[in-house]
Steps between C-alpha positions, in 0.01 A plus 500: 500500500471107394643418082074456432395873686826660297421390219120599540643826575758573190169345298283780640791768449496377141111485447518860645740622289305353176199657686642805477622466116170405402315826663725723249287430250194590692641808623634612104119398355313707818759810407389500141169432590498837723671647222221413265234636738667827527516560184130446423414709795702788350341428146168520662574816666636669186204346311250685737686825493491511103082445538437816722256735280684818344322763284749417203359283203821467343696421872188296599552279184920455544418397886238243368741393270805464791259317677421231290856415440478529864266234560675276218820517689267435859379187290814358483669555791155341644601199318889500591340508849313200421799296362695640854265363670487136411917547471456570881276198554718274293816640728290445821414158434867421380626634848244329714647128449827648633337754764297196614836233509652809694186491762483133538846429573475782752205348636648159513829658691270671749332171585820314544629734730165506731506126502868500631412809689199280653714169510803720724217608788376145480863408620717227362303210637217561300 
């Protein structure tokens, strides 16, 4: 490999690496974001458990009760899923400059080597 190609080379090793750094963050804020949407599922389920009919005034009116806190804590889990959410978009657009450098320079690299690999079955006298 020529000083220009190796250095294109340790450049794209370095552009993956920072790639690769800047996904962590998108991989963290999609965990939490699961997270998040698990626990509102489980809320939900718990919520319409507590709202099956029973004969019991007084149990009826404790399960109404558990409910509503119920649906208070749904509330704002809804909205810590809303503020994962944009953290997630604000991660993915932070690692798409590098993703993208990453992608380029591999792009560029593949090029250079089908031009030489083009220029070698073209022999030396072209």
């Amino acid at each position: 490999m020529k000083g220009p190609d190796k250095r294109l080379a340790q450049l794209q090793r370095i552009a993956g690496v920072m790639a690769d750094r800047a996904m962590l963050p998108v991989a963290k804020a999609t965990e939490q974001m699961h997270a998040i949407e698990a626990r509102i599922a489980e809320i939900a389920l718990h919520r319409a458990r507590l709202s099956m009919a029973t004969g019991d005034p007084s149990i009826a009116g404790t399960m109404l009760a558990q409910a509503e806190r119920l649906r208070i804590r749904q509330a704002a889990a809804l909205s810590e899923l809303a503020a994962a959410r944009v953290r997630l978009e604000m991660a993915r657009k932070a690692a798409a400059q590098a993703v993208g450098r990453d992608q380029a320079l591999g792009a560029l690299i593949d090029k250079q080597a089908k031009a030489a690999e083009q220029k070698a079955r073209r022999g030396p006298s072209a």
